[in-house]
N, CA, C and O atoms as CSV, one atom per row, in Angstrom:
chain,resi,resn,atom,element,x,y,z
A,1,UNK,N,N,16.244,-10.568,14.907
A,1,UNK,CA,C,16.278,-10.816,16.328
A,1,UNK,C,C,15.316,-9.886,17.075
A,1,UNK,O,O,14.617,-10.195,18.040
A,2,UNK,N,N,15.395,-8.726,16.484
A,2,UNK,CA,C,14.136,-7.803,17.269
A,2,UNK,C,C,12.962,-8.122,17.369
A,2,UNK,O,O,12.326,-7.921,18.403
A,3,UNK,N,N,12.427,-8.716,16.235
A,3,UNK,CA,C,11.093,-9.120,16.325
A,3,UNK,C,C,10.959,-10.306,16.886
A,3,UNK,O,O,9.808,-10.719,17.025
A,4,UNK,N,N,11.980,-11.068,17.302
A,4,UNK,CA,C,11.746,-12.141,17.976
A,4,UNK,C,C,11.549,-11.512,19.566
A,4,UNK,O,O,10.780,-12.031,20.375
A,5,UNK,N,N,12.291,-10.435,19.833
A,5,UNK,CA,C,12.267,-9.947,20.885
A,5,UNK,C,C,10.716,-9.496,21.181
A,5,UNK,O,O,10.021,-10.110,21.991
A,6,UNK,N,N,10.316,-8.531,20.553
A,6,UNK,CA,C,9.286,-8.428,20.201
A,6,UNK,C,C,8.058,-8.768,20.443
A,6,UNK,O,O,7.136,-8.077,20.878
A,7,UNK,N,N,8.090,-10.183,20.055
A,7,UNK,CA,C,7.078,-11.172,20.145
A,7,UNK,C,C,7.210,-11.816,21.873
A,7,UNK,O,O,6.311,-11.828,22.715
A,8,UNK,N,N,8.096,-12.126,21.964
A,8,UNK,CA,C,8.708,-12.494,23.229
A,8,UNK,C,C,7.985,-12.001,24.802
A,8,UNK,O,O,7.499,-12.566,25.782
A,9,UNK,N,N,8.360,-10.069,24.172
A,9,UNK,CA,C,7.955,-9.335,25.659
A,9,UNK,C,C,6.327,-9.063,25.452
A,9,UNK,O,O,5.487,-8.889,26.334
A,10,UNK,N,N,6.125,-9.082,23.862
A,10,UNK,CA,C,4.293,-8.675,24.029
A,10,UNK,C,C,3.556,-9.214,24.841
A,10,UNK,O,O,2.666,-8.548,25.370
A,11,UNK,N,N,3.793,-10.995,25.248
A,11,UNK,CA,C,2.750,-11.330,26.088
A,11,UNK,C,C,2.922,-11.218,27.230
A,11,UNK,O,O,2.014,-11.770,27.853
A,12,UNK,N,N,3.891,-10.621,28.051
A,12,UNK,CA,C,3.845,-10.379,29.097
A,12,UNK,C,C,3.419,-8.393,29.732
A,12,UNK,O,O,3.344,-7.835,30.827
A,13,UNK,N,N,3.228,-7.915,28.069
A,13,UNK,CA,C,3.215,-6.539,28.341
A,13,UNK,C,C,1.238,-6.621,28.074
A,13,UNK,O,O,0.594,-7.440,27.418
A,14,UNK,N,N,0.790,-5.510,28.828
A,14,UNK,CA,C,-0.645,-5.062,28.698
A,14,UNK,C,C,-1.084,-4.125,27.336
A,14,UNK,O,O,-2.196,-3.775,26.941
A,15,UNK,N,N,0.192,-3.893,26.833
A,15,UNK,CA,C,-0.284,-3.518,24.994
A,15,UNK,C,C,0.495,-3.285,24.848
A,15,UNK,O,O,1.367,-3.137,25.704
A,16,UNK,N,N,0.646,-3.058,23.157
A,16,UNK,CA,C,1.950,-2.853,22.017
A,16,UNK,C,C,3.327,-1.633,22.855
A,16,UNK,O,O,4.553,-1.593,22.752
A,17,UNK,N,N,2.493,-0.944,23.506
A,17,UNK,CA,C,3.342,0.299,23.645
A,17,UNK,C,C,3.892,-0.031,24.248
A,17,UNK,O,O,5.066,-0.126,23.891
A,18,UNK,N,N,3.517,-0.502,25.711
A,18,UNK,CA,C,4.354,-0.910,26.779
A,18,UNK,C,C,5.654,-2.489,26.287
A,18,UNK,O,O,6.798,-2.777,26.638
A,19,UNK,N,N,4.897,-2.954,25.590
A,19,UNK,CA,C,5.548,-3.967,25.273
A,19,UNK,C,C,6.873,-3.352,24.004
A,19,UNK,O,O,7.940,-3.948,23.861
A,20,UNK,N,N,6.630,-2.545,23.495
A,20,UNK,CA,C,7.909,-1.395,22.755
A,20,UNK,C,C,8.900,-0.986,23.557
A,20,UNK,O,O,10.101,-1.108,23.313
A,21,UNK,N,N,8.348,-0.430,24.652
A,21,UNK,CA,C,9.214,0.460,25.961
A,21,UNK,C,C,10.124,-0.961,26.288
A,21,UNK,O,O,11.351,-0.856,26.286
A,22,UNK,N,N,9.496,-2.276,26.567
A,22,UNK,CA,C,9.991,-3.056,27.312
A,22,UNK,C,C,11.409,-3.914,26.049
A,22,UNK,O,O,12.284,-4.739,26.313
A,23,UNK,N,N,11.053,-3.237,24.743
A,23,UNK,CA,C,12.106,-3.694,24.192
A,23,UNK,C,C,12.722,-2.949,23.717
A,23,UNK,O,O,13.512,-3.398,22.886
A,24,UNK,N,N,12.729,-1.470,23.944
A,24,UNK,CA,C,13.795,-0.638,23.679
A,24,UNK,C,C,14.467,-0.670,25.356
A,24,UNK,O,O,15.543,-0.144,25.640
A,25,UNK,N,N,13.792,-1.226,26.115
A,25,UNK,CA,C,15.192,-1.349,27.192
A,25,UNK,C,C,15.837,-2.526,27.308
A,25,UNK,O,O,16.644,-2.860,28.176
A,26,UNK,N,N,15.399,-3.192,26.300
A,26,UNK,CA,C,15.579,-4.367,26.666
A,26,UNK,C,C,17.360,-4.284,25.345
A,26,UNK,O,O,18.376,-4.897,25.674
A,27,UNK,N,N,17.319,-3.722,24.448
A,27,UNK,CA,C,18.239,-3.559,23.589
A,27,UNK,C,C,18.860,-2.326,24.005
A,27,UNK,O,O,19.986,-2.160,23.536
A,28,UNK,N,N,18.473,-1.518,24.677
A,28,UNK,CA,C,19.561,-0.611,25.323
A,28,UNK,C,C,20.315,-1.313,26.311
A,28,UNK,O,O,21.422,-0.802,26.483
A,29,UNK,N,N,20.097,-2.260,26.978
A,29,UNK,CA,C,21.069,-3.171,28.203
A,29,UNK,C,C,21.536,-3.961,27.695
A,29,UNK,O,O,22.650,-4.144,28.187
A,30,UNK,N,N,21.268,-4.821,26.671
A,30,UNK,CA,C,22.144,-6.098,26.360
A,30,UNK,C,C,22.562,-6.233,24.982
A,30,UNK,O,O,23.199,-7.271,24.802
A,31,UNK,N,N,22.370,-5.338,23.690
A,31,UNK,CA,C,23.002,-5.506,22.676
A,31,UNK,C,C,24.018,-4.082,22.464
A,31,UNK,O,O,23.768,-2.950,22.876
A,32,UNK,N,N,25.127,-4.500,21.754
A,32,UNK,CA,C,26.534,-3.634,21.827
A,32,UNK,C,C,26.151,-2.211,21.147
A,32,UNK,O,O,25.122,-2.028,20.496
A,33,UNK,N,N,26.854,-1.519,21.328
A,33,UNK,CA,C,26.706,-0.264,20.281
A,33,UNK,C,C,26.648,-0.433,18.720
A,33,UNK,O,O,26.113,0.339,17.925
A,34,UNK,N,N,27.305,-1.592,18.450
A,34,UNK,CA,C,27.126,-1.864,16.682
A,34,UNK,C,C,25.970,-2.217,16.460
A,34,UNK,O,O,25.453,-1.557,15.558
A,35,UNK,N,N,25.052,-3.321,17.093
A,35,UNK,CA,C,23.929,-3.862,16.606
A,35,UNK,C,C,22.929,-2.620,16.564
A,35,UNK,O,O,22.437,-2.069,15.579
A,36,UNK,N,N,22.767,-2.330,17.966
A,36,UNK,CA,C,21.588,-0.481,17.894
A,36,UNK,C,C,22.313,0.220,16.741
A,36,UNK,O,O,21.457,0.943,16.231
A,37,UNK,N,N,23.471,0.366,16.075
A,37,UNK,CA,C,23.901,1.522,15.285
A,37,UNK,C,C,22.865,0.481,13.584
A,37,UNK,O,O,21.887,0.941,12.995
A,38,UNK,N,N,23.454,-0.671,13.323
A,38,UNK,CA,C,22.565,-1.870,12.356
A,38,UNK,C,C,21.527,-1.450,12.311
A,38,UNK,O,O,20.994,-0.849,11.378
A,39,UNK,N,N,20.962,-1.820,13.700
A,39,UNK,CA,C,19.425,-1.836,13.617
A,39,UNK,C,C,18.475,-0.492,13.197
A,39,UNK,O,O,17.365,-0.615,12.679
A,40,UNK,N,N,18.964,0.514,13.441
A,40,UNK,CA,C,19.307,2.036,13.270
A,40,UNK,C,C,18.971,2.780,11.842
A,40,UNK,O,O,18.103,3.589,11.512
A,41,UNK,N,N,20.033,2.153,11.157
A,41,UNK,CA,C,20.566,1.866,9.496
A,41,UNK,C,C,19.134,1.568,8.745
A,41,UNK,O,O,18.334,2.166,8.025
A,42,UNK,N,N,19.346,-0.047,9.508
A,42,UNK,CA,C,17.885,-0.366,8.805
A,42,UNK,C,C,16.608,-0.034,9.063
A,42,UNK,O,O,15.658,-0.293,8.324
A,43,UNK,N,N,16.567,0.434,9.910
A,43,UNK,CA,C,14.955,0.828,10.156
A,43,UNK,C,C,15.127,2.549,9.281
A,43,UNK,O,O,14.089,3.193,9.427
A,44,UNK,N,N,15.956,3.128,8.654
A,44,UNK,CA,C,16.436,4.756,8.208
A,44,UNK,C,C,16.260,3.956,6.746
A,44,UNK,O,O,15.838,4.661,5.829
A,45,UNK,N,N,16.506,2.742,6.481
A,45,UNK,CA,C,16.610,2.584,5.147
A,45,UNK,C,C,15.423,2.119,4.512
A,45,UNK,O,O,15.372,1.842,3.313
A,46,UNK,N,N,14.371,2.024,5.388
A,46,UNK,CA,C,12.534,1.444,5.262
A,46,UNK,C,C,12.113,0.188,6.192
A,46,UNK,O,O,10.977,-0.282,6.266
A,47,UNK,N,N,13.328,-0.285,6.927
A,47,UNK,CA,C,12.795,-1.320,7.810
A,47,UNK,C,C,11.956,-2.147,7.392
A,47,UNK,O,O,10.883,-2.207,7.993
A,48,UNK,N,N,12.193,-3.020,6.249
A,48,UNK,CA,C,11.704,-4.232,5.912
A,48,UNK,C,C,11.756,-5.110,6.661
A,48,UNK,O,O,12.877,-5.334,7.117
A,49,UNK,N,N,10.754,-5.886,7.072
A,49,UNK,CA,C,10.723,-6.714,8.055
A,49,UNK,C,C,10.220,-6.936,9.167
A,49,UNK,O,O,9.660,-7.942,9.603
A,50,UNK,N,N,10.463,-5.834,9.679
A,50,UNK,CA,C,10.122,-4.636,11.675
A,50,UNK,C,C,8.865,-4.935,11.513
A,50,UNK,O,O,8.236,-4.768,10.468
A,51,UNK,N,N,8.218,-5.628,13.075
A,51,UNK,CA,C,7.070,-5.946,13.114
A,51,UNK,C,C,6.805,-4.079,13.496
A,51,UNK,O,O,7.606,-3.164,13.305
A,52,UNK,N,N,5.320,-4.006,14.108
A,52,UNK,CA,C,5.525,-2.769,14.382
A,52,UNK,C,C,5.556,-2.408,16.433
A,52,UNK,O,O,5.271,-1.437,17.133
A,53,UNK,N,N,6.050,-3.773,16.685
A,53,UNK,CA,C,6.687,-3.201,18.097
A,53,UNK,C,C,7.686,-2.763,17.960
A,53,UNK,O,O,8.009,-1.641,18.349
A,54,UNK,N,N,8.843,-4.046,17.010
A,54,UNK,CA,C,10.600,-3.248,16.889
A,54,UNK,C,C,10.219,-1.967,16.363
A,54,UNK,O,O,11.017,-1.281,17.002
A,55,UNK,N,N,9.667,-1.262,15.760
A,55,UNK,CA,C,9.548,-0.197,14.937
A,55,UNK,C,C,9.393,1.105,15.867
A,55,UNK,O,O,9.938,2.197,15.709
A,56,UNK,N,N,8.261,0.587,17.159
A,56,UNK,CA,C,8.175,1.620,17.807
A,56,UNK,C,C,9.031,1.263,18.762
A,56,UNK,O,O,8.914,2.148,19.609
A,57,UNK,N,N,9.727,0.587,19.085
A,57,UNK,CA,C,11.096,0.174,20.097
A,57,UNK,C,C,11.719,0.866,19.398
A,57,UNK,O,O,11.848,1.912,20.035
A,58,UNK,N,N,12.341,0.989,18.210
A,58,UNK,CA,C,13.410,1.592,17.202
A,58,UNK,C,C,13.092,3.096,17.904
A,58,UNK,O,O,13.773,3.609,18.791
A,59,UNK,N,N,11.839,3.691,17.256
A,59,UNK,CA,C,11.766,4.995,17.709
A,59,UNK,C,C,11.684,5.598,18.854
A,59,UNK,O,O,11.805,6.822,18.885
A,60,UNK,N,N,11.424,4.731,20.233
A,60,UNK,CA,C,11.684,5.040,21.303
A,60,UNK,C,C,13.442,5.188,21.456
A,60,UNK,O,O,13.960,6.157,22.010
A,61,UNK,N,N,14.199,4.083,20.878
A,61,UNK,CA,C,15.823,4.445,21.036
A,61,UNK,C,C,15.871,5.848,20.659
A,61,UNK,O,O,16.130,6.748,21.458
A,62,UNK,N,N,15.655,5.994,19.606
A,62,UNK,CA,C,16.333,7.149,19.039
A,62,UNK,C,C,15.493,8.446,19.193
A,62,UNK,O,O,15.606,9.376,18.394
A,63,UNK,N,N,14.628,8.469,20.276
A,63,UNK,CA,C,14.170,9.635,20.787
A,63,UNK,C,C,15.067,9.898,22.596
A,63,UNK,O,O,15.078,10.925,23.276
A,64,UNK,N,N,15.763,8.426,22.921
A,64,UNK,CA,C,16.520,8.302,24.224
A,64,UNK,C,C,18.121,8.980,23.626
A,64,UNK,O,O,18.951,9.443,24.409
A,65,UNK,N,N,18.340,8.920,22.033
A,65,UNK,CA,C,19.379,9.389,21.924
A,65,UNK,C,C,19.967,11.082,22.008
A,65,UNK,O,O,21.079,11.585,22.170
A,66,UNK,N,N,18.650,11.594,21.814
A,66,UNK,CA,C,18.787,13.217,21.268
A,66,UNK,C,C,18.522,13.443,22.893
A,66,UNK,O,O,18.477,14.581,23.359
């Protein structure tokens, strides 16, 4: 689902980064504490899959967490 997200906000963002920012807020407002804790997991376990916006969305969360 992230990378659908992903794909989603890139064309409305002016590059990858901004378009990251726009989906780590975008999963800080509307998905529960379990899915960010999932998504979390897997991106710690090599994130197979993660385009590399979710990836830097991922690491923007978890630099909002500390």
């Amino acid at each position: 689902m992230i990378n659908d997200i992903s794909e989603n906000l890139r064309h409305g963002a002016s590059d990858d980064t901004i378009a990251a920012e726009k989906v780590a807020n975008h999963i800080n407002c509307f998905w529960p504490r379990m899915m960010k804790s999932e998504i979390k997991i897997h991106f710690n376990a090599g994130g197979y899959g993660l385009n590399s916006i979710a990836r830097n969305a991922i690491n923007i969360i978890r630099a909002m967490d500390k």
